[in-house]
Steps between C-alpha positions, in 0.01 A plus 500: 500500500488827644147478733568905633461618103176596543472563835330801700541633836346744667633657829256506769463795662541432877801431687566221723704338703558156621225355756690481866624110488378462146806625292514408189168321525245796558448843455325786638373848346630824733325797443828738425859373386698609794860655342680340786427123449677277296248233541224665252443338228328510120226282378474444125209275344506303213229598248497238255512222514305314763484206709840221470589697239529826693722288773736417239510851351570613875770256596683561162514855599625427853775305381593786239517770787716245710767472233556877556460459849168647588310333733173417431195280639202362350208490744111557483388835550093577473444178359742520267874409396710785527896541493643719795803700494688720746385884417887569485538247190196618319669708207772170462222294488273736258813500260525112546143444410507721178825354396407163472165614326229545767306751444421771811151674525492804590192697659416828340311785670187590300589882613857473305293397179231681551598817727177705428 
């Protein structure tokens, strides 16, 4: 059974990097992406479901960006889940997600709808 069908993510809008002897274990929020380091990376929360379930959903989705090679790491960010990926593998791993059937969420500027 296919557990990512119905699936949502949602990227957070922050980047991060790896906490200083915590790699792969913690992250931490820096103010501006700096161009010039590979170590920044992208956060994307699962929005449904919760709980066991949500760890399932997010290790299913690991193991489906490390068959084509991205590397990716589960860890708790905010009090929540979250799977992190190196900024340079975002768009592989955007295509990965919506391939498999997760679906992306995307945040829309009121001013773009409503420009008036």
């Amino acid at each position: 059974m296919n557990t990512n069908h119905f699936s949502v993510v949602h990227r957070l809008p922050q980047s991060y990097r790896w906490l200083s002897g915590f790699a792969g274990i913690k992250v931490e929020a820096i103010s501006l992406p700096a161009d010039e380091e590979d170590s920044n990376l992208v956060g994307l929360k699962l929005l449904s479901p919760e709980g066991d379930s949500a760890r399932q959903v997010l290790q299913s989705l690991n193991l489906s960006l490390r068959e084509i090679q991205v590397e990716s790491n589960i860890v708790e960010c905010e009090g929540e889940l979250c799977l992190f990926v190196k900024r340079d593998d975002e768009s592989a791993t955007m295509c990965r997600l919506k391939n498999i059937g997760t679906a992306i969420a995307e945040s829309v500027s009121v001013s773009a709808i409503y420009p008036f």
